[in-house]
C-alpha positions as CSV (number, residue, x, y, z in Angstrom):
1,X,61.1,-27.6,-45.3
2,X,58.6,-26.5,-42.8
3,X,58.1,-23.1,-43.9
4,X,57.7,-24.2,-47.6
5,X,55.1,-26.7,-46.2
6,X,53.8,-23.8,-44.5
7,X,53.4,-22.1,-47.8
8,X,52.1,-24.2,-49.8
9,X,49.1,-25.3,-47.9
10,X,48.8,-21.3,-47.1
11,X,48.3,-20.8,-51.2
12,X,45.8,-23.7,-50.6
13,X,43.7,-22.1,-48.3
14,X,43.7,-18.6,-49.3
15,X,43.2,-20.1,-53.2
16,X,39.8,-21.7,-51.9
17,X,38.7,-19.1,-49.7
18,X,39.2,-16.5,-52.7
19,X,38.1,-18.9,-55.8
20,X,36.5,-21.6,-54.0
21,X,32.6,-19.3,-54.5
22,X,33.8,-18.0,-58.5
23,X,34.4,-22.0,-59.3
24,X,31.1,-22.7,-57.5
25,X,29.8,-19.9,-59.1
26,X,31.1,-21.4,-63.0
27,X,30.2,-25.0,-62.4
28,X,26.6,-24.0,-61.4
29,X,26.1,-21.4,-64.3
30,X,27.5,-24.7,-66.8
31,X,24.7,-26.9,-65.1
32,X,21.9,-24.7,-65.6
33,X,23.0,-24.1,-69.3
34,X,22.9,-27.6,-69.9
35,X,19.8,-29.0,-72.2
36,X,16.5,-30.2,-69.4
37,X,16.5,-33.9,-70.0
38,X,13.5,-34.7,-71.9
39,X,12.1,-37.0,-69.3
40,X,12.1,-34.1,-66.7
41,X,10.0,-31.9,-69.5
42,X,7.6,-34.8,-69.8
43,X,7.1,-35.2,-66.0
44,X,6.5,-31.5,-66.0
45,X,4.0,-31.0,-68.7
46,X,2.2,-34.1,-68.1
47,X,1.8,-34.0,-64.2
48,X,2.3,-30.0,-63.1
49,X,-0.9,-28.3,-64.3
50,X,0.3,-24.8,-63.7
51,X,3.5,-25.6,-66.8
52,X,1.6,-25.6,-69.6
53,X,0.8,-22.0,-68.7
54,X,4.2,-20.2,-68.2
55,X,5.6,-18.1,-70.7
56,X,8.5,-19.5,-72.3
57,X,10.9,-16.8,-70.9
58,X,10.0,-18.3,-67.8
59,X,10.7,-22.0,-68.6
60,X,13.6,-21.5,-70.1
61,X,14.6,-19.7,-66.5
62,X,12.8,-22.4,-64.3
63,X,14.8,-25.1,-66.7
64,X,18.3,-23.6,-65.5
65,X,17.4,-22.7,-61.9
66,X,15.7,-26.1,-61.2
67,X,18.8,-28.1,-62.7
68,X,20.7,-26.8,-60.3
69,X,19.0,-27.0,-57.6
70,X,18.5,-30.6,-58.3
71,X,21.9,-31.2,-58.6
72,X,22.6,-29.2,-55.4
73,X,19.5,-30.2,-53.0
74,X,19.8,-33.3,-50.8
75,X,16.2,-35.3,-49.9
76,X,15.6,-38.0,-47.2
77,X,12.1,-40.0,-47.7
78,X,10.7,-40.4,-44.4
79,X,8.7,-43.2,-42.8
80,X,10.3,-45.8,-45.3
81,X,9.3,-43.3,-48.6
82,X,11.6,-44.1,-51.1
83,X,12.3,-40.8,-53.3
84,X,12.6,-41.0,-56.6
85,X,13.5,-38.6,-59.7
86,X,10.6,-37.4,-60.4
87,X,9.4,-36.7,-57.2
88,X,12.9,-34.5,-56.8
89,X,12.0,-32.7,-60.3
90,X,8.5,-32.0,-59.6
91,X,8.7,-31.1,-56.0
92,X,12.2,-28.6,-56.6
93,X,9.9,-27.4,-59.7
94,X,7.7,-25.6,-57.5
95,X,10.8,-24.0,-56.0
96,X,12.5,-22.9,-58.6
97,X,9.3,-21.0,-60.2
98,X,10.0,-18.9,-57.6
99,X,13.8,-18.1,-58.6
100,X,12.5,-17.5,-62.0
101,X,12.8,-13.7,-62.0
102,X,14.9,-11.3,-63.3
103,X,17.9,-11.5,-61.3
104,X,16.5,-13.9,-59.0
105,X,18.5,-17.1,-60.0
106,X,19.5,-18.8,-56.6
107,X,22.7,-20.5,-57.2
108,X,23.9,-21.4,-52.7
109,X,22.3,-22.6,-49.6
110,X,19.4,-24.8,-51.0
111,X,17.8,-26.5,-48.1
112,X,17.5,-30.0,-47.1
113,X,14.5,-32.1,-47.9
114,X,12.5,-34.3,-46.2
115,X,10.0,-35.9,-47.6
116,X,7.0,-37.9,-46.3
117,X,4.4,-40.2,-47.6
118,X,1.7,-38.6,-45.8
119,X,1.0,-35.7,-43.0
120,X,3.3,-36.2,-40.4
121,X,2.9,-36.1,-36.3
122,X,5.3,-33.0,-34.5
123,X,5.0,-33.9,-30.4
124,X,6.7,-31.7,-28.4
125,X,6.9,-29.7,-25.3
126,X,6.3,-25.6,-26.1
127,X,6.3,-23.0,-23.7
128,X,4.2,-20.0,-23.9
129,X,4.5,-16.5,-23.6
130,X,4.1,-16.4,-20.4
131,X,7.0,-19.8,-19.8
132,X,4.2,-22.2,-19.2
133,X,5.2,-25.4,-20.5
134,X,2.5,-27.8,-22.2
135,X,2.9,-30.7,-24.4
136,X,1.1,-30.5,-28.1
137,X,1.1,-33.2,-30.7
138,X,0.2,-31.8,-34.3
139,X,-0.5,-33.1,-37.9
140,X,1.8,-31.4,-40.1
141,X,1.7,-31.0,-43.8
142,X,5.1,-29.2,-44.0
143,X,7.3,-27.5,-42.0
144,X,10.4,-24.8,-42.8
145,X,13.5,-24.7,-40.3
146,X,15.4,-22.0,-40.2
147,X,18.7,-24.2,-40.4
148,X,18.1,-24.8,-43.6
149,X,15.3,-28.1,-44.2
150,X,12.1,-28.2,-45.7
151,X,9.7,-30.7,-44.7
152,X,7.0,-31.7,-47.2
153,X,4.1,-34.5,-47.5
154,X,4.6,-36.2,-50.9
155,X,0.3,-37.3,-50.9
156,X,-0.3,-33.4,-50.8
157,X,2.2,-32.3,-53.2
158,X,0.9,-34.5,-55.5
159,X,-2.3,-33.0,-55.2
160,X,-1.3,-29.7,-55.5
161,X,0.4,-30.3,-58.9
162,X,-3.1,-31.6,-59.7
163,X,-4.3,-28.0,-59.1
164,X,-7.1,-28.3,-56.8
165,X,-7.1,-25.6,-54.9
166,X,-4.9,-22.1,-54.4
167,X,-3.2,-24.2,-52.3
168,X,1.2,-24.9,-52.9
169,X,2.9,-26.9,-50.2
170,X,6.2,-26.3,-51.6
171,X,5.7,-22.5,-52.8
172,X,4.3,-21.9,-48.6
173,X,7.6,-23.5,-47.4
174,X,10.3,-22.3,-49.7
175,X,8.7,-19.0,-49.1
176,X,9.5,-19.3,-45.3
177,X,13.2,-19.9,-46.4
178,X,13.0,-17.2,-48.6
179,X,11.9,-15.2,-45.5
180,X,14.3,-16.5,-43.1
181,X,17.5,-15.9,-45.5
182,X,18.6,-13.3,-42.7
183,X,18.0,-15.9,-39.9
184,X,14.8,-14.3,-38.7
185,X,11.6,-15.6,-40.5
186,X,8.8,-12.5,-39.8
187,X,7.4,-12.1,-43.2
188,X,9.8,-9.3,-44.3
189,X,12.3,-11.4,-46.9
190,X,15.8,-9.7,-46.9
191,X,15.8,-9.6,-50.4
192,X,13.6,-6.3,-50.5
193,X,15.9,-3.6,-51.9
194,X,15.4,-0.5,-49.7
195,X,13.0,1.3,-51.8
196,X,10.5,-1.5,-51.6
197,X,11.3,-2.2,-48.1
198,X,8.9,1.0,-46.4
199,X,6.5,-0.1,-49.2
200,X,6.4,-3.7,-48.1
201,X,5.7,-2.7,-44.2
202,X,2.8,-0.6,-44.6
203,X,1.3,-2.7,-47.5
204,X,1.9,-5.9,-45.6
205,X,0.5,-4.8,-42.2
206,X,-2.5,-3.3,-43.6
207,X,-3.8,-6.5,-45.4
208,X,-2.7,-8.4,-42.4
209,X,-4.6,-6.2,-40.1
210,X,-7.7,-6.7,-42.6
211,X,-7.5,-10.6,-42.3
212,X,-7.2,-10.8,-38.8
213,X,-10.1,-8.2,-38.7
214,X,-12.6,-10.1,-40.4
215,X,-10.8,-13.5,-38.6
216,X,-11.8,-12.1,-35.2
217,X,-15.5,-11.0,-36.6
218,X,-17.5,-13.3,-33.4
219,X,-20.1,-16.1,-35.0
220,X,-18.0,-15.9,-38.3
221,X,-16.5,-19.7,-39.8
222,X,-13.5,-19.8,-41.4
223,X,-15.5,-20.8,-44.4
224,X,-17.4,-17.4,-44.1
225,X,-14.5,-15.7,-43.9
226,X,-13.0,-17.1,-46.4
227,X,-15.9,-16.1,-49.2
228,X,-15.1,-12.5,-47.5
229,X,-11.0,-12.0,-48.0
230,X,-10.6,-15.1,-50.6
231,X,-7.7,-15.8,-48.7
232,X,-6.5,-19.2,-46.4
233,X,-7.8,-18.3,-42.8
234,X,-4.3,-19.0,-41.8
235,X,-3.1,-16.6,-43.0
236,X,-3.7,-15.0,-40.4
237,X,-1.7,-16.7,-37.7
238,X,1.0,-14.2,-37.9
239,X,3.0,-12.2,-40.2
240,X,5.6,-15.0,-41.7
241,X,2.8,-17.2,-42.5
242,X,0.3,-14.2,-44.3
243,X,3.5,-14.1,-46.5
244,X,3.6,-17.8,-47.1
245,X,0.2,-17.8,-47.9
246,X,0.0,-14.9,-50.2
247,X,2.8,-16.4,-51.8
248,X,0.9,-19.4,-52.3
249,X,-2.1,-17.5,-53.8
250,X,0.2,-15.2,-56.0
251,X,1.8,-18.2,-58.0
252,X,-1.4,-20.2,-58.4
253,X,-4.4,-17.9,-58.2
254,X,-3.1,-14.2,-58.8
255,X,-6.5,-13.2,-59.8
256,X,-8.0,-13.7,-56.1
257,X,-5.0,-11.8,-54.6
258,X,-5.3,-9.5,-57.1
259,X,-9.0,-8.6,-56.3
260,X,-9.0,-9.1,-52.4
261,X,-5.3,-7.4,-52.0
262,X,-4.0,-5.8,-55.0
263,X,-1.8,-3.7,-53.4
264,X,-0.5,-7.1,-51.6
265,X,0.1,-8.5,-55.5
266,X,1.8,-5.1,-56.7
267,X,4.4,-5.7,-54.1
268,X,4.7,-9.5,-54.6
269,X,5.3,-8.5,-58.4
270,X,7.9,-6.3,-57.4
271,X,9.5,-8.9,-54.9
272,X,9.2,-12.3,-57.3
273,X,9.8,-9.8,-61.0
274,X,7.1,-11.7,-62.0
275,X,3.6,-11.2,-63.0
276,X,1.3,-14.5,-63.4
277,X,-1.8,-12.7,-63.4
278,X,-0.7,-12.5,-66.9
279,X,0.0,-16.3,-67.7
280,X,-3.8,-17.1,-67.5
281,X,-5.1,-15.1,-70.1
């Protein structure tokens, strides 16, 4: 009795180690094949400027990634913020635009969200580069972890659906997880296939080294630089967060990366299989 005990809950295991991911795999494909509730197309054409401007070859892909990832993506509102649907559609919207390429459907390992009302306050001890500890306390808008959570400030999401700016919350964080998919966020994603990978470096670098550059110009605002590069002074900072940034830029204003770094775009084409220079025409 003990060995057939044994065996059966060895079938079991092995059965959901072996079809655990292809049932996974068939429930997620049958949720993003499912119709997009019409209220979730309202919210998105009514309250997302950049929608009305996609292709429909890339709706129809946004529809089916962004089902699932709403199905699969677990939010906590912060400082008493109550999250509701359509914050969850609009915000994983954002995301999803950016699994909207030709085989770039993300179907596992969708991070946690926290949402907040507002900027939020990160107080902590840091040590330097040289082990001296100090304390900082800093305003956030968003953060990325790499163990998998996504911190975002619902007022400035909001605005950013608005279109004010070059500017994407969501897009600059997801594109840290994108980045950190390999456990190591330094602005080379792991998703680079290895011809595009010695591309990537030298293209990457070289903007980067341009930016800082102009960044470290004495008497220079980060206004003036900005009418110089066209790009978000930070940027800068280091090389996970140029690729944030021009990840930003690429999705909502892929004219100005075009013209300050098109090199930088080519490569962000190449990456994304997308081309939304093209959608604003």
């Amino acid at each position: 009795m003990a060995l057939f005990w044994l065996f059966v809950v060895t079938v079991v295991v092995v059965s959901v180690l072996v079809f655990g991911p292809v049932w996974r795999y068939r429930r997620r494909r049958a949720e993003a094949t499912k119709p997009l509730p019409a209220t979730w197309q309202q919210w998105l054409s009514d309250r997302w400027w950049l929608y009305p401007y996609l292709p429909e070859t890339v709706r129809v892909a946004l529809h089916r990634q962004l089902q699932v990832m709403v199905a699969h993506t677990d939010f906590y509102g912060c400082n008493g913020l109550a999250v509701t649907e359509p914050m969850k559609v609009l915000t994983l919207a954002q995301a999803a635009l950016m699994n909207t390429g030709r085989g770039r459907m993300q179907w596992s390992g969708f991070p946690v969200v926290l949402l907040y009302p507002d900027a939020f306050v990160r107080e902590g001890e840091v040590v330097n580069e040289l082990g001296v500890v100090s304390y900082e306390r800093h305003e956030l808008l968003g953060e990325s972890w790499e163990q998998g959570k996504v911190v975002l400030s619902w007022s400035d999401i909001e605005q950013d659906l608005r279109g004010h700016d070059s500017h994407c919350l969501v897009i600059h964080e997801y594109a840290h997880q994108l980045d950190g998919r390999d456990g190591v966020m330094n602005g080379t994603p792991p998703l680079l296939d290895q011809v595009q990978l010695g591309d990537w470096a030298k293209v990457m670098q070289s903007a980067y080294d341009h930016l800082c550059a102009a960044l470290s110009r004495p008497g220079l605002t980060q206004g003036e630089v900005l009418s110089q590069v066209s790009i978000d002074p930070y940027a800068g900072t280091n090389p996970e967060e140029f690729f944030a940034v021009i990840s930003e830029v690429f999705f909502t204003d892929p004219e100005t990366l075009v013209s300050a770094y098109p090199a930088v775009y080519e490569q962000l084409r190449r990456f994304y299989r997308l081309d939304p220079a093209g959608w604003f025409v």
